[in-house]
C-alpha positions, 0 to 999 in steps of 0.5 A, a space after each residue: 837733080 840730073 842723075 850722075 852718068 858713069 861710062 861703062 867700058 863694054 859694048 855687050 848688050 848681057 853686060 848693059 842688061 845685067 847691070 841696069 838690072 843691079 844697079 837700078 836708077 842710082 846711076 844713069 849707065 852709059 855704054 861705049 855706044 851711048 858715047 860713040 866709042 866704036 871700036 873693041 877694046 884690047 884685052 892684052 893683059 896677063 890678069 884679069 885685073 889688068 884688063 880691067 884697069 887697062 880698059 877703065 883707063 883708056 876710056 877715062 883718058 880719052 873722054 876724061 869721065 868716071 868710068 868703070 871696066 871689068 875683065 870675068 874669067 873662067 878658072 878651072 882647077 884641074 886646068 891649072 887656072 885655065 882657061 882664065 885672062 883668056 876665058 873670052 879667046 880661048 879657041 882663038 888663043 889655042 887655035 882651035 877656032 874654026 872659021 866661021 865658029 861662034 867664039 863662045 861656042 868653039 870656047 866651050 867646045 875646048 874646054 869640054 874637050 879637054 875636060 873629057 876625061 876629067 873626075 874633078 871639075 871644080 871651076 870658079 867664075 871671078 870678076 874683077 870690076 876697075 873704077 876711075 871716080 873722081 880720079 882715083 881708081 878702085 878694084 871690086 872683085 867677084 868670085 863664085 865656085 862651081 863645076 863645069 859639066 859635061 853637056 851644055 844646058 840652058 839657053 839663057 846667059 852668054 859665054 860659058 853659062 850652059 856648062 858651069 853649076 854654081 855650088 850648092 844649086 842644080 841648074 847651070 847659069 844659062 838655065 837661070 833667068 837674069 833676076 836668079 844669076 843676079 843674085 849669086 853670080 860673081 859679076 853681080 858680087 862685084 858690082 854690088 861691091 861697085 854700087 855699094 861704094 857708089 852709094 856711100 858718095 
């Protein structure tokens, strides 16, 4: 029996990775690559849900097949939410990227300056996964608690792993490998929602 394709809406290799590695030989994952979508999404949604479903439904209206998106942001309490739907920009939407700046480490950057001074640093990482099957659409969600530190550590992970220590662990995600995140991590919440659905069908 040919394995059942789903369109993944990203072209972030981490994402692939830490997909394949959950969601196993269910399911044959395509990327916007695999399918010859070249271009970057717009993320210009106020929500991280959104985002998501704006990026699922784009893909599904263009090649007409399930698909599935999903927008992570960084909620740091003390910051209000901040720096939240715009985790992925945050430099770049308050000007503080400079040219030539990795996105990812003027994202950090950021936020440890604004957090230099700051005693509580409880933050939360929330994925939100959209899904278009078979037409109708779904929302699988992920959260995982933590803090931010003051100093990046680790080497693994992407965005704002160095520098966030999920409750009740001491390392930071980044100085995680991909089998240890995968199994607390808030996208790996959410896609285990996502593959336990799957697997009902």
């Amino acid at each position: 029996m040919k394995m059942k394709e789903l369109i993944f809406a990203t072209h972030n290799p981490n994402k692939i990775n830490e997909i394949h590695d959950l969601i196993g030989n269910r399911y044959r994952i395509l990327c916007l690559d695999d399918i010859d979508y070249r271009e970057e999404i717009p993320e210009n949604q106020m929500t991280i849900e959104g985002n998501a479903t704006a990026k699922a439904e784009l893909i599904y209206n263009m090649f007409h097949k399930d698909c599935f998106a999903d927008d992570t942001g960084l909620e740091v309490e003390i910051l209000d939410g901040q720096p939240g739907v715009f985790s992925a920009r945050y430099a770049e939407h308050t000007g503080d990227l400079m040219p030539g700046e990795n996105v990812s480490e003027a994202n950090i950057r950021k936020l440890l300056a604004l957090m230099k001074d700051k005693e509580n640093r409880k933050a939360r990482f929330r994925s939100v996964i959209a899904l278009i099957f078979e037409g109708r659409h779904f929302l699988f969600e992920g959260k995982v608690n933590g803090q931010i530190i003051k100093k990046k550590r680790g080497y693994n992970g992407f965005g704002y792993d160095p520098i966030f220590v999920p409750l009740g662990f001491d390392q930071t995600f980044a100085e995680m490998t991909l089998q240890q995140k995968n199994k607390i991590s808030h996208r790996a919440i959410a896609i285990n929602k996502l593959v336990e659905f799957l697997a009902d069908r």
